[in-house]
Legacy VTK file of the C-alpha trace (Angstrom):
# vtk DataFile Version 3.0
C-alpha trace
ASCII
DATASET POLYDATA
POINTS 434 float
0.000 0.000 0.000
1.247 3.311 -1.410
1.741 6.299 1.435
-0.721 8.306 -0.545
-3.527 5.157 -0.240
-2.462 5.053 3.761
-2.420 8.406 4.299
-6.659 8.978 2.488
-7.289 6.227 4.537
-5.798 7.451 7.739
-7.203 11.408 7.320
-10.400 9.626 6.422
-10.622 7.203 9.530
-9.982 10.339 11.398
-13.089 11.992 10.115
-14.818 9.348 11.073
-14.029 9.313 14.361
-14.444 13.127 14.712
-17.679 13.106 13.406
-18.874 10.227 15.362
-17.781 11.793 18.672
-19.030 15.247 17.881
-22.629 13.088 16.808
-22.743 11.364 19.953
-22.037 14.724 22.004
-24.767 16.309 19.934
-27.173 12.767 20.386
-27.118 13.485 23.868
-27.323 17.380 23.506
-30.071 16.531 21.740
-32.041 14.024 24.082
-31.672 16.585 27.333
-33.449 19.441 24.696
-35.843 17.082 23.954
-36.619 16.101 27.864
-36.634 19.259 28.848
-38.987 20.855 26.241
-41.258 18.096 26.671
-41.198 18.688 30.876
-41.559 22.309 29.913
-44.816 21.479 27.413
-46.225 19.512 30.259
-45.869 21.775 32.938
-48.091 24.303 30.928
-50.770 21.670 30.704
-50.796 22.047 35.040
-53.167 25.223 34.950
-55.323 23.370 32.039
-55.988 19.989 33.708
-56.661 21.851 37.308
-59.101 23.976 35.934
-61.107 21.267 34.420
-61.107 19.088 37.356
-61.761 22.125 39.656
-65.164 22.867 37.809
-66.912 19.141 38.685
-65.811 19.304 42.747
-66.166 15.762 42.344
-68.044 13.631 45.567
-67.016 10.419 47.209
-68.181 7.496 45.445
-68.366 9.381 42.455
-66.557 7.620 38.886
-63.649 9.270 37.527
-64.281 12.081 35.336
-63.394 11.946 31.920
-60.909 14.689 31.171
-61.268 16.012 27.205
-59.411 19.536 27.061
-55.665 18.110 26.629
-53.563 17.087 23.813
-54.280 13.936 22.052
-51.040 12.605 22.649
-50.916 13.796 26.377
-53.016 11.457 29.123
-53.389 12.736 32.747
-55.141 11.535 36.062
-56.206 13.649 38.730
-55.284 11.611 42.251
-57.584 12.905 45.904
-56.841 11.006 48.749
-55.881 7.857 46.972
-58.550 8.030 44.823
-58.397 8.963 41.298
-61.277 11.550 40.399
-60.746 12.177 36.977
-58.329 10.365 34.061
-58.110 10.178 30.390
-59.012 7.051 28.238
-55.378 5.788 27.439
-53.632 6.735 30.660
-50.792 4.125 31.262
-51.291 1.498 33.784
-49.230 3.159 36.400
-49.654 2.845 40.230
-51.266 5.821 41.731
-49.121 6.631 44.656
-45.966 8.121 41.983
-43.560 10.155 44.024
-43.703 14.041 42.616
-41.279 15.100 40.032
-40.571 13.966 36.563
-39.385 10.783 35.408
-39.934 8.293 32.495
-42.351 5.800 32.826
-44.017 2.512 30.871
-42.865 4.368 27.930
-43.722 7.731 28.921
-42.689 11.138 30.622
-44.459 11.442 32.963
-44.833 14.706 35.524
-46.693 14.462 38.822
-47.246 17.820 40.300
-49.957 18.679 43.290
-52.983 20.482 41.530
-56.061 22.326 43.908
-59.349 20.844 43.313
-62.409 21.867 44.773
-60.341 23.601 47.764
-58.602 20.298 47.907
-55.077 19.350 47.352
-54.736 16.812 44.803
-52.182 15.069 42.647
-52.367 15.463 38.918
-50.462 12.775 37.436
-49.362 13.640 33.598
-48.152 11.276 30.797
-46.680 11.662 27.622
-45.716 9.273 24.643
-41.947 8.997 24.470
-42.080 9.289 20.928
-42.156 12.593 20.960
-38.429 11.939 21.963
-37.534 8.535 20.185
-38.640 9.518 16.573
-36.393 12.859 16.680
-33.381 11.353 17.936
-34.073 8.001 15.605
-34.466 10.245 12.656
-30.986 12.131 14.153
-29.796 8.314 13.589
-30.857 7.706 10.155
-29.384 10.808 8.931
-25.869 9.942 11.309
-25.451 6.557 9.154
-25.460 8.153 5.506
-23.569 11.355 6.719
-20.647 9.330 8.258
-19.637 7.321 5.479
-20.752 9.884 3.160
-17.963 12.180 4.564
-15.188 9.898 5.282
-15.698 8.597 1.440
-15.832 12.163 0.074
-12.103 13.119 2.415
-10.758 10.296 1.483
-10.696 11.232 -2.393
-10.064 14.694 -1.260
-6.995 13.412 0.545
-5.810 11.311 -2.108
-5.853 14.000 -4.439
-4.311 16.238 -2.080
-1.543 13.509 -1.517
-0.764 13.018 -5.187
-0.352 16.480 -5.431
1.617 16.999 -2.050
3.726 13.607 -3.165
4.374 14.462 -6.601
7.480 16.450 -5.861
8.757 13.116 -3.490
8.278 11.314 -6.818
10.253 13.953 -9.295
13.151 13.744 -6.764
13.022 9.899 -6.492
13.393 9.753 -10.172
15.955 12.496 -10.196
18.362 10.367 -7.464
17.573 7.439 -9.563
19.475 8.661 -12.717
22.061 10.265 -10.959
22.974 6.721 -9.861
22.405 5.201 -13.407
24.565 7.896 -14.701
27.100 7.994 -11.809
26.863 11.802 -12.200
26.497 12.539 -8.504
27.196 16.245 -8.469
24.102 17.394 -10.464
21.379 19.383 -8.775
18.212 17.609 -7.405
14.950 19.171 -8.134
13.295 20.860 -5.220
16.278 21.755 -3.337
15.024 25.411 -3.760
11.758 24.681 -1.779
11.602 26.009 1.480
9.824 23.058 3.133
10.626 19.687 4.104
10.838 18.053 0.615
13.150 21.256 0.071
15.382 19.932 3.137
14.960 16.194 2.028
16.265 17.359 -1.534
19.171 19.684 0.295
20.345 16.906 2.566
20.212 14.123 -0.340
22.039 16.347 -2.541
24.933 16.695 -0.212
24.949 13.027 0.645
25.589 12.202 -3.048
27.993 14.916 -3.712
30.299 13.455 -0.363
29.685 9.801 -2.368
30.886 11.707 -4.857
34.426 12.784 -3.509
34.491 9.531 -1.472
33.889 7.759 -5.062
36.665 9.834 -6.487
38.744 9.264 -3.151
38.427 5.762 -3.641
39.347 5.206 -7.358
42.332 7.210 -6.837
43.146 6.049 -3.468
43.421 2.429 -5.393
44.756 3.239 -8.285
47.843 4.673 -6.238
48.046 1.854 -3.913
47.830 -0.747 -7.590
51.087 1.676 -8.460
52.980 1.848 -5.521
52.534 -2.425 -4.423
53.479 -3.225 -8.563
56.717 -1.564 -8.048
58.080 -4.073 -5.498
56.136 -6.779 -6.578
58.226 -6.348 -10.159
61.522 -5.877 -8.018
60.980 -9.583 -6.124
59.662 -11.370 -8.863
62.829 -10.183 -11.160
64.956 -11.375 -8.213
63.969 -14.183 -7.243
64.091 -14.913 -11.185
67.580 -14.120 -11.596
68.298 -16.345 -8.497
66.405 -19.100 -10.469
67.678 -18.795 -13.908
71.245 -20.464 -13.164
74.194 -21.400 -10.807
74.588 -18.442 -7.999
76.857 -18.647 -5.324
75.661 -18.382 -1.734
76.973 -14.723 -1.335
75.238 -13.690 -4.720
72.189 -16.036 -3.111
72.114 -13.852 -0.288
72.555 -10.228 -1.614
69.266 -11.534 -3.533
67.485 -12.172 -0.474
68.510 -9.483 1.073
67.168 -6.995 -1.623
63.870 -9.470 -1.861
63.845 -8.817 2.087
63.905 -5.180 1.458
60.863 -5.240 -0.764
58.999 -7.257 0.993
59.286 -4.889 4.132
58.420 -1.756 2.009
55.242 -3.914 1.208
54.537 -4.289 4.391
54.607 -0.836 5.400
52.501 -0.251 2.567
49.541 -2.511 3.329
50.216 -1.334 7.505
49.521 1.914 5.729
46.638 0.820 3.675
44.724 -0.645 6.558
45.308 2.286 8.828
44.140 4.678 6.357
40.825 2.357 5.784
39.556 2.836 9.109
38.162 5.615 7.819
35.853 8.179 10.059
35.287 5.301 12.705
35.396 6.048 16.539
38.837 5.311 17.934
38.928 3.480 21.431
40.119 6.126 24.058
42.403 5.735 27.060
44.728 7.835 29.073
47.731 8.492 26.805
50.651 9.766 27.708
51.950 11.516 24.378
55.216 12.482 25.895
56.136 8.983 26.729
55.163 7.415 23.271
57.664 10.494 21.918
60.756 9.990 24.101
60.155 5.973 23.413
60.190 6.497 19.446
63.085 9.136 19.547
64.820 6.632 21.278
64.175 3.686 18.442
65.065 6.761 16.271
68.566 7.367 17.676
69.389 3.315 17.731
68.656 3.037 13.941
70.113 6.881 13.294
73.147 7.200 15.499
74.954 9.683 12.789
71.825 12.206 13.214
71.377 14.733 15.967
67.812 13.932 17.946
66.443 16.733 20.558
63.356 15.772 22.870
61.854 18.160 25.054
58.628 18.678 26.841
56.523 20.709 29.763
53.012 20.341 31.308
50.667 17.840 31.636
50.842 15.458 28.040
48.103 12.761 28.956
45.057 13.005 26.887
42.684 10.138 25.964
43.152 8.628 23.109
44.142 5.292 21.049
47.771 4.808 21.719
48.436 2.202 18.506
47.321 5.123 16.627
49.052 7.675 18.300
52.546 5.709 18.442
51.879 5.167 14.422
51.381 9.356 14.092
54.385 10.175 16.662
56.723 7.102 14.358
55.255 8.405 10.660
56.387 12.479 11.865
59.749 11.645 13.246
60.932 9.012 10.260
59.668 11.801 8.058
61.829 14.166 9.527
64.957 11.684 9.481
64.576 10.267 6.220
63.937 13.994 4.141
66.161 15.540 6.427
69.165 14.252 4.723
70.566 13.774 7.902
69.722 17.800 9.265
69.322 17.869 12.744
65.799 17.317 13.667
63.968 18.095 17.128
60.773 17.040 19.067
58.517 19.090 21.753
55.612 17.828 23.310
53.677 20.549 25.530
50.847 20.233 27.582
48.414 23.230 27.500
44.851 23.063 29.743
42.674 21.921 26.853
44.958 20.609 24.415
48.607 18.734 23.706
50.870 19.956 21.123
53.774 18.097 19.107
55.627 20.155 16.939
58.647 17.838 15.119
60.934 20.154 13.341
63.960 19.335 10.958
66.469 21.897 9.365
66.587 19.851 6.113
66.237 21.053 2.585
62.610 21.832 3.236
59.180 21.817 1.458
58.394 24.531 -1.248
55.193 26.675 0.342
52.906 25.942 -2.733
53.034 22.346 -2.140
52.999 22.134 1.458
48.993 22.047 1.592
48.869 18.605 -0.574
51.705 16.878 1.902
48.782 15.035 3.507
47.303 13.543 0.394
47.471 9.849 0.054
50.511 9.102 -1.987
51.499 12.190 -2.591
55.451 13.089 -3.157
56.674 16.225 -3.450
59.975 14.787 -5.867
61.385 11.821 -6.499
64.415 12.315 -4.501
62.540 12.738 -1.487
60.700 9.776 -2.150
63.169 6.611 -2.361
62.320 4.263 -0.324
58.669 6.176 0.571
55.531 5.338 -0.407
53.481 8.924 0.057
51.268 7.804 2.973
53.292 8.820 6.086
51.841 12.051 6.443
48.654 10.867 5.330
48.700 8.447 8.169
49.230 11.386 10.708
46.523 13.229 9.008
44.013 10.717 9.606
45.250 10.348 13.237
45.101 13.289 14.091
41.391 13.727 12.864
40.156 10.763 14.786
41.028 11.968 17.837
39.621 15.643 16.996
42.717 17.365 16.260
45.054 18.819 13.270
48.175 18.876 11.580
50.054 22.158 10.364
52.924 22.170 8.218
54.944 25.723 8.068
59.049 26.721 6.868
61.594 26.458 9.471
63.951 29.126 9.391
66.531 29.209 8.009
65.366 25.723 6.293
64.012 22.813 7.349
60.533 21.764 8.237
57.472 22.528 11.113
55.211 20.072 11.451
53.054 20.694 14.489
49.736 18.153 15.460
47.480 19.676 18.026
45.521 17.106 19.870
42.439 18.266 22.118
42.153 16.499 25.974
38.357 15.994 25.676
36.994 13.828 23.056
LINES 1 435
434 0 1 2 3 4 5 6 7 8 9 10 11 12 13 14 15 16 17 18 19 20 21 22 23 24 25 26 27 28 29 30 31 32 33 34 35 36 37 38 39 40 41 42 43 44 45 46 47 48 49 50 51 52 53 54 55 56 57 58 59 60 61 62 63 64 65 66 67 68 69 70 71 72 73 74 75 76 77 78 79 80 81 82 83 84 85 86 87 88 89 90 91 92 93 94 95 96 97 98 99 100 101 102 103 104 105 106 107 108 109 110 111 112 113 114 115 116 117 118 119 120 121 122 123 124 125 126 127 128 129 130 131 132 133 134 135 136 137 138 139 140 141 142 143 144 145 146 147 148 149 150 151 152 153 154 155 156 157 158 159 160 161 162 163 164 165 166 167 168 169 170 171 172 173 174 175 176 177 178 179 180 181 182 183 184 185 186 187 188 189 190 191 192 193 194 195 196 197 198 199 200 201 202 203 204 205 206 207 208 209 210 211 212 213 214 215 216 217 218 219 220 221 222 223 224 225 226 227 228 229 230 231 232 233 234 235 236 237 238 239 240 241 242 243 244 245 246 247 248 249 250 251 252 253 254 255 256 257 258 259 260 261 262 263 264 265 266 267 268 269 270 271 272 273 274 275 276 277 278 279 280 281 282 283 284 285 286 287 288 289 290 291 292 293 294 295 296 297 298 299 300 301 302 303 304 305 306 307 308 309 310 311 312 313 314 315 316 317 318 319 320 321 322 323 324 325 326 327 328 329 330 331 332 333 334 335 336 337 338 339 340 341 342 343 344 345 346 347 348 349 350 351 352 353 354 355 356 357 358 359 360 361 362 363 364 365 366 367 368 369 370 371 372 373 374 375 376 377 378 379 380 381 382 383 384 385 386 387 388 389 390 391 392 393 394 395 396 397 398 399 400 401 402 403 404 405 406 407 408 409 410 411 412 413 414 415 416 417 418 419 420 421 422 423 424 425 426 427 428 429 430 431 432 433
């Protein structure tokens, strides 16, 4: 079933409903008019019926008189002492000791009211047919059970006009979002963006979830299409090798300079894919614990100065430097900036400072090598990016990437700037809260 069936259905259950309470409110609005016109009509007859009865003065032993100047549809019965003195043909069978007041009886209203006759206080005792009341409010009925459905037919088309029409713009934009799929043109305008409604925000917030498939689309293709490049390299390195090895007699030196260089690539490969995988984690939440950043530094300068004993390696740091955060990623970001700075260096000097502030917890790695042209110091964090090849033996392009994305999943930022005289700044600001 459609929305535009269920909703003509729905807004024409609720008429129903409506009407049928605001019928029954009005039933019984109805009845107490009735009632009380009717008690009202009767009371008049009081005077009528005592002044009849008064004439006769009517003596013991006497029969009932018969009493002609009422209604045709009202009876009465004139009660003296127990004894009724004067009553209509078709009076109801009722008992004649009724309490006074006005209740419905055998079918009837009936009013009971103390009347003077002939100096005596009597009862009067009148009844009238309750169909003055039923047939009204029976009619009221009749007319209730072709109204209702009557009405809930007749806003039910309504509504499912109004829906097609309300609905038709839904439709234009479902179409719309359906070719820009078939076409894999997600950057073109939806229809009804400019509405100022909430198809219009539907359309506005569709629109920029297809344009962000878009660049993650694009992302993707050319995040691959690197990664294809960069793993064919090596993969064409080892496989020559460990031909040549094959093709004839080596000696076990030869055998193991081989290795060794098949050993190399196999290591840049796997930096490549520990790259790769890091980088695929994409936007997800990292798992946070107390970090301290300025341990995880002076631990990797450390590993630094083992492997780089012929480079000069400062380490500083001040104030508080836990924060919460994931410390595989962190020790990844602190490893990626430091081996950045050692291996474009060119063996420059190159310096880390961790400082704790109240809200946040800066690392700024500097290096005093040859440097990074401004203009190209905006794309460092692209995925394979390299800013020439002799900066990039060895490299595959996702180092700074890999800080990047580290940086952003625990809510912070990386800024590259010159260091003067030459040289590089790279500084990663981490918040303390989440």
């Amino acid at each position: 079933m459609t929305i535009r069936t269920r909703l003509a259905l729905g807004v024409a259950l609720q008429t129903a409903i409506v009407v049928l309470v605001v019928a029954a409110v009005q039933f019984l609005a109805l009845r107490s008019f009735l009632v009380t016109a009717e008690y009202q009509r009767l009371t008049t007859l009081l005077p009528v019926l005592a002044q009849e009865v008064g004439r006769s003065r009517p003596a013991p032993g006497d029969p009932p008189l018969p009493i002609t100047a009422l209604p045709r549809n009202v009876d009465a019965r004139v009660v003296l002492g127990g004894r009724v003195v004067a009553v209509t043909e078709e009076f109801p069978g009722l008992p004649t000791d009724l309490p006074t007041g006005y209740t419905p009886r055998s079918n009837h209203q009936v009013l009971v009211a103390p009347v003077s006759v002939g100096g005596q206080l009597a009862q009067a005792q009148i009844a009238s047919d309750v169909l003055g009341i039923v047939d009204p409010l029976q009619a009221y009925l009749r007319a209730l059970a072709v109204t209702v459905p009557a009405a809930a037919a007749l806003v039910a088309f309504l509504s499912f006009l109004l829906a097609g029409r309300l609905l038709r713009p839904l439709a234009r934009l479902q179409e719309a979002a359906a070719r820009l799929e078939q076409g894999r043109n997600l950057r073109r305008p939806l229809p009804g963006v400019e509405r100022n409604d909430e198809l219009g925000r539907l359309a506005g917030t569709l629109q920029a979830s297809f344009a962000q498939l878009a660049e993650v689309r694009e992302r993707e293709e050319e995040f691959t299409r690197a990664a294809a490049h960069d793993l064919r390299s090596p993969l064409a390195a080892l496989k020559i090798r460990l031909q040549g090895s094959l093709s004839g007699r080596r000696d076990p030196a030869e055998l193991r300079h081989d290795m060794r260089e098949a050993l190399v690539d196999v290591d840049r490969m796997q930096r490549l894919t520990e790259h790769l995988l890091l980088l695929a984690r994409g936007t997800q939440p990292v798992r946070r614990i107390p970090v301290d950043l300025a341990r995880l530094t002076g631990e990797t300068v450390d590993r630094a100065r083992e492997t780089a004993p012929d480079i000069k390696l400062d380490f500083r740091t001040s104030g508080e430097t836990t924060l919460p955060g994931d410390e595989v990623l962190l020790t990844r970001l602190v490893e990626n900036l430091i081996g950045n700075a050692l291996h474009h260096g060119r063996g420059a000097d190159v310096s880390a400072e961790v400082t704790g502030g109240p809200a946040e917890v800066r690392l700024v790695v500097r290096d005093t090598g040859p440097g990074v042209p401004e203009s190209q110091l905006p794309y460092l964090t692209q995925a394979f990016y390299q800013v020439d090849q002799t900066r990039s033996d060895e490299g595959n392009g996702l180092g700074l990437a890999i800080v990047q994305r580290a940086a952003e999943l625990h809510g912070g930022g990386v800024r590259f700037g010159a260091n003067r005289p030459t040289g590089l700044v790279v500084t990663v600001t981490l918040p303390r809260s989440p």
